[in-house]
N, C-alpha and C positions, 0 to 999 in steps of 0.2 A: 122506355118509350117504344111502341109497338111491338113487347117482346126483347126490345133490342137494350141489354144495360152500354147509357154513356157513361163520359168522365163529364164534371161540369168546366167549361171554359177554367175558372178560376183556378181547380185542380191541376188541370195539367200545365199552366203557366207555375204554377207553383212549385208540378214535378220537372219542368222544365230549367226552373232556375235553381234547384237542385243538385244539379246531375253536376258528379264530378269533372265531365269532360268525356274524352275519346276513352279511356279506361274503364269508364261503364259498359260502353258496347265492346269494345275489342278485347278487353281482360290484359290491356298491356298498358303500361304507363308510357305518356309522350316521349317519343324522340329514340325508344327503344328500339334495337334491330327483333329479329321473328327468334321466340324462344326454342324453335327444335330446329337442332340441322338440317340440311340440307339434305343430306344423304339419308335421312330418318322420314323423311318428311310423305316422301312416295308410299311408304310401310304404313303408317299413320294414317295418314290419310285413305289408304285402301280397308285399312278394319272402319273407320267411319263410316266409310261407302257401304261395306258388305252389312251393316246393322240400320244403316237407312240408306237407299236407294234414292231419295229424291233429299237430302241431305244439301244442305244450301253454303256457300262461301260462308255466309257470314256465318252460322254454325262451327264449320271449320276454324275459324277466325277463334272462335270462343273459346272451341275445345283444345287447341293447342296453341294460340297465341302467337299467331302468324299474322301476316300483315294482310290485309282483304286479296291485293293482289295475289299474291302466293297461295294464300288457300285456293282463290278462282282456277288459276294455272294449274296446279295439283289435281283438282277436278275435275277438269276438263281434257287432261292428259290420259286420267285413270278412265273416264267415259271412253274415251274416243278408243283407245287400247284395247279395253271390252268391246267395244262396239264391233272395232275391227277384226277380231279373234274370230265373234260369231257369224262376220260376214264370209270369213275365209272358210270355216267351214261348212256356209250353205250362201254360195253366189249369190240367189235367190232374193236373199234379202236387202232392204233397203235400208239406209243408217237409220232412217226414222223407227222402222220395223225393228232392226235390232236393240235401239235405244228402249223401245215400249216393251220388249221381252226382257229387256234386264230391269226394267220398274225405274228410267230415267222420266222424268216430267217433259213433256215437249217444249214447254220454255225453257230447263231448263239446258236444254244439249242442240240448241242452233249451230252453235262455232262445233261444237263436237262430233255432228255430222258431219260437216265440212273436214275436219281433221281425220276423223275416221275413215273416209276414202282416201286421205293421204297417206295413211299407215298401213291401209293394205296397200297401196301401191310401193309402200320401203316394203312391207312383209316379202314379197314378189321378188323385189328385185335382191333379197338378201343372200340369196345361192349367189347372185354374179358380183356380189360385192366379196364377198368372203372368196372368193377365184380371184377378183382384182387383189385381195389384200396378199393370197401368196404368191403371187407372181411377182408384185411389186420387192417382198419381201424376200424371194430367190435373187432378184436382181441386185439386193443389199441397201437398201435404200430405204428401209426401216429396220429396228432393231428385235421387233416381233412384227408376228401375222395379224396385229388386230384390224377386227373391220374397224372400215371407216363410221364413224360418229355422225350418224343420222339426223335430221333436223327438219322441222316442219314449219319457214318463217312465212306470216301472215295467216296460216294454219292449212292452205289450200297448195303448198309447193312440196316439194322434195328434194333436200341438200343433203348431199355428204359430205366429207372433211374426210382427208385420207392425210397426216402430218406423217411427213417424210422424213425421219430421226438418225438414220443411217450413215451408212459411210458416202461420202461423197455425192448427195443425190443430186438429178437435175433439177431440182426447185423446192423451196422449204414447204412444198405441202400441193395436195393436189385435189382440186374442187367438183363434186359431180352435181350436176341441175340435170332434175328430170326434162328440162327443154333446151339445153343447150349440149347436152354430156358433161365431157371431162373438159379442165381447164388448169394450168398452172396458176398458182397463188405468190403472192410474193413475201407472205409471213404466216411462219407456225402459229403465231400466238392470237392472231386475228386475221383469219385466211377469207372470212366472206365480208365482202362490202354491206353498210347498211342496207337493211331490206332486203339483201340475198339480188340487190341490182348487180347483174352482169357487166364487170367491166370493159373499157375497151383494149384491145390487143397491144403489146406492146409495154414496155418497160417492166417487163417481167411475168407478162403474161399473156399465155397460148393457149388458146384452143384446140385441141390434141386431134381430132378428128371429126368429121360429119356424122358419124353414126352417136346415137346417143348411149349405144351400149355394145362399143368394139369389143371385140376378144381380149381377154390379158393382154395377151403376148404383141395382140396390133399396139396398144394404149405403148406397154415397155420400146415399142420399137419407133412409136410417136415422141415421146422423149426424150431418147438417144437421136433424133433424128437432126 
């Protein structure tokens, strides 16, 4: 019809009551968890990227057998990471500019703009984390110098986790927000509150300082204090 081939009504009622279920579009049978690790899945998903550029979740979904969410997430994290790289090395550019230089769709990388500015601002602050992590680590209060475990909830903030493994520390773990600083946590295993909402002071936790990026050695001596 003008050019244009349809299906007829009848047809796709027909393909419609056909279809095996969720296992036609996702390539995974119900109730299944995502068939590639986790730790795999970052790798994977970056060769999909670099062979299409404008490469969709649900594609993702196809080709490895992840669950929608997870490809999305995978996507979005490998955008925003490029995006931020080429920002860092020419200020100049804006995420939407950087996104159209590496061949992203403009619909598809909204949340990834947003995330992109957030990862240049961890990239930035990553010289003073890795300073936090040996000082803390001098003091013996973790068992290695790792940086803290970076985090970007809602896509637009900047958390770190600094878990404190060591000998005798002053708190099982120590919290940084790009708007509040540093913060004592009250557990290793689940140090940020949902949403990355700032708790209140008290039963186990302080706000170590005003500045949102004291010196080591002030943070160690907030602490002890």
């Amino acid at each position: 019809m003008g050019g244009v081939e349809h299906w007829p009504r009848g047809a796709v009622r027909q393909y419609q009551a056909s279809r095996p279920g969720k296992a036609a579009v996702t390539g995974r049978p119900k109730n299944t968890g995502d068939q590639v690790p986790r730790d795999q899945l970052p790798v994977l998903t970056a060769e999909l990227l670099d062979a299409d550029p404008a490469i969709s979740a649900a594609r993702v979904t196809e080709e490895l057998g992840v669950h929608r969410d997870t490809a999305q997430d995978a996507l979005l994290r490998l955008r925003a990471e490029r995006m931020a790289e080429l920002m860092g090395k020419d200020a100049a550019l804006t995420p939407e500019q950087s996104a159209a230089a590496l061949g992203y769709p403009a619909g598809q990388v909204r949340r990834a703009t947003v995330l992109a500015q957030a990862v240049v601002r961890a990239h930035r602050a990553a010289p003073y984390f890795a300073d936090v992590a040996q000082a803390v680590h001098r003091a013996g209060w973790t068992s290695t110098a790792t940086v803290p475990d970076v985090q970007y909830p809602a896509d637009d903030l900047v958390v770190a986790v600094l878990v404190l493994d060591g000998t005798e520390p002053p708190a099982p773990a120590l919290v940084w927000d790009e708007r509040h600083g540093w913060r004592t946590a009250t557990s290793r295993r689940h140090p940020l509150t949902k949403g990355a909402v700032p708790p209140p002071p008290g039963e186990g936790i302080r706000y170590l300082t005003e500045d949102t990026t004291p010196p080591p050695d002030a943070l160690t001596a907030a602490l002890t204090a």
